[in-house]
C-alpha positions in Angstrom: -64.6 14.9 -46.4 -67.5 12.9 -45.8 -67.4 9.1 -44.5 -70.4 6.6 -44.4 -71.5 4.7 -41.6 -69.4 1.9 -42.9 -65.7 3.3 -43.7 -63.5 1.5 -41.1 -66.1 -2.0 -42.2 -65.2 -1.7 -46.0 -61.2 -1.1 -45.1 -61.9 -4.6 -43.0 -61.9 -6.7 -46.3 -60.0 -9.8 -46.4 -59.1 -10.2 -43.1 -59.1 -13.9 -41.5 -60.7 -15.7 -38.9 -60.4 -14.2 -35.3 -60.0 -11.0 -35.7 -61.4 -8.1 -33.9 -62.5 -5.0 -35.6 -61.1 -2.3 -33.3 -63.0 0.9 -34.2 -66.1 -0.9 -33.2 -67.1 -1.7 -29.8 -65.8 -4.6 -28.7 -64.4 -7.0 -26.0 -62.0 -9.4 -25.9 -61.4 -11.4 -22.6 -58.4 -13.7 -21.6 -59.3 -16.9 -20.1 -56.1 -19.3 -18.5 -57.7 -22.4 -18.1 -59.1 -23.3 -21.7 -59.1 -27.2 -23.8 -55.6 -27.7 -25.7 -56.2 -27.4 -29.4 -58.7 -24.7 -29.0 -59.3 -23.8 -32.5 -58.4 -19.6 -33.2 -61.4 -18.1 -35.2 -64.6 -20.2 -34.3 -67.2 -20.1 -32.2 -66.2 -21.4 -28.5 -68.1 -22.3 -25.5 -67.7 -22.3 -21.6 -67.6 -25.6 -19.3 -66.6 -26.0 -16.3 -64.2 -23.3 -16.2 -62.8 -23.5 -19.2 -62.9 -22.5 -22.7 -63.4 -25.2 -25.3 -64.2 -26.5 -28.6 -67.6 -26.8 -29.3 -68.3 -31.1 -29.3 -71.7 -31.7 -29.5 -72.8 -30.8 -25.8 -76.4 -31.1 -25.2 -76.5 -27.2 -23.9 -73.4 -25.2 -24.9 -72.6 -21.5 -23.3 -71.0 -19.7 -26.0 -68.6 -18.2 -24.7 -67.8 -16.0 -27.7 -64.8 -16.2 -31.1 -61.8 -17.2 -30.0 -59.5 -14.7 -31.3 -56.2 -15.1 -33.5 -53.0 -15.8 -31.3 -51.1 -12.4 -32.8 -47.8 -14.2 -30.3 -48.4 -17.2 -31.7 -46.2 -19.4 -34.1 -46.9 -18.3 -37.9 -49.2 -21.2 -39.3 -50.3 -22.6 -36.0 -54.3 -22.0 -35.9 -54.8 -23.4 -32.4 -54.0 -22.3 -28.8 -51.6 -25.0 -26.7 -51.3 -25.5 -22.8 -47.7 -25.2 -23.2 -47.1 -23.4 -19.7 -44.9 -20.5 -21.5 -45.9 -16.8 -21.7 -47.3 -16.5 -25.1 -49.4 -19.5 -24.8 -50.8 -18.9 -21.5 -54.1 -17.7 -22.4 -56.9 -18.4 -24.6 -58.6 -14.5 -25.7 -61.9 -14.8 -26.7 -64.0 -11.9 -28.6 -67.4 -11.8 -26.6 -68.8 -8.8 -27.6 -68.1 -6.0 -31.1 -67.4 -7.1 -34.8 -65.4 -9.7 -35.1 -64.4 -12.5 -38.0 -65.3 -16.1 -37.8 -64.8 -19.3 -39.9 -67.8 -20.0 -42.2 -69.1 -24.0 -43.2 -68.2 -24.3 -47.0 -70.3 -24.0 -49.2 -72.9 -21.6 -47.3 -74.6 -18.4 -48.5 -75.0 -16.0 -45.5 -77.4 -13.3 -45.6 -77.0 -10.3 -43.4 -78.8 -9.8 -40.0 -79.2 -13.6 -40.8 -78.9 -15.3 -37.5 -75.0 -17.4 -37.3 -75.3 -20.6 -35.8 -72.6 -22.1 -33.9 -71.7 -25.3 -35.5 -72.2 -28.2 -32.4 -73.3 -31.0 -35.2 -71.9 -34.3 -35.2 -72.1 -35.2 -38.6 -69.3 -32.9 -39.2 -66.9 -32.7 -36.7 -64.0 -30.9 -38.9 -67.1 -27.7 -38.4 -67.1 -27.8 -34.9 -67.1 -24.0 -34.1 -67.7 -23.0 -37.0 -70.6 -20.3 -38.0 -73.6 -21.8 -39.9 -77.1 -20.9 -41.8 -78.8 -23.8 -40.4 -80.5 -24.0 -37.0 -80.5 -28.1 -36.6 -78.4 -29.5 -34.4 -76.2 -26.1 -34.5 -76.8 -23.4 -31.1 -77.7 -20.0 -31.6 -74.3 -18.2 -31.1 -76.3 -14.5 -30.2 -74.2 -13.0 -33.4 -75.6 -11.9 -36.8 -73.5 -11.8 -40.3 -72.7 -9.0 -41.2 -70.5 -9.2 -44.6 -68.5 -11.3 -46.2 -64.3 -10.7 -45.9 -62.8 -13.8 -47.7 -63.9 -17.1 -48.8 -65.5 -18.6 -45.5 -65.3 -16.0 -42.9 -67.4 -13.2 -42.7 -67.5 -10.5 -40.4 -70.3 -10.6 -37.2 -71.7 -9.0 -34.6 -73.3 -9.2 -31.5 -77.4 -9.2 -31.9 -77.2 -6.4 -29.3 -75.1 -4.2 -31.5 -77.3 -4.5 -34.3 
């Protein structure tokens, strides 16, 4: 039986934001001093030691996706510094395939270049991937496809 380039990609299809698609190469690192409230799914950046929520820095480090908390309490879409076990680190997807929350309303294109939102207009987007270069960073991922209404699959420039 033969199988494109893209089989375990097309089985991928209506995943949610922060996930990591395994069959590709990828990386996920655990970080255990990161901002409380770190939203799962977007775009994240590195200060200070820590992981954070992206908030209109003059020069973020992005850091990578911060990926979905598979412990975590059903309908709870941010990490916590509660001090227990499943809550005591934040894993972020730095390098591979992985989904991320889109801005609503946007029409990626693939190999199109996803911005990470760090705008203050919008602050609801913070983290979130973007078409437009103003005021956003370059996140060094490309889309890739769409999985559900805004999130698409990326990947790291490097991969592509």
């Amino acid at each position: 039986m033969a199988f494109n380039g893209d089989t375990v990609l097309e089985e991928s299809a209506g995943l949610g934001s922060g996930e990591l698609v395994p069959n590709m190469n990828g990386l996920v690192l655990a970080f255990d001093t990161f901002e409380d409230g770190l939203i799962q799914g977007r775009f994240c950046k590195y200060d200070t030691g820590s992981i954070d929520n992206l908030d209109n820095s003059a020069t973020p480090k992005i850091a990578g996706i911060t990926r979905r908390l598979i412990a975590g309490e059903i309908g709870v879409s941010t990490y916590r510094s509660t001090g227990d076990i499943i809550n005591d680190v934040a894993e972020v997807i730095t390098t591979g395939f992985a989904t991320v929350d889109v801005v609503d309303g946007l029409t990626p294109a693939k190999y199109g270049i996803a911005y990470a939102v760090n705008d203050v207009a919008v602050p609801a987007n913070y983290g979130k991937a973007s078409t437009v270069s103003t005021n956003n960073t370059d996140s060094g991922w490309v889309f890739w496809k769409q999985e559900s209404a805004n999130v698409w699959l990326v990947a790291r420039k490097e991969l592509v």
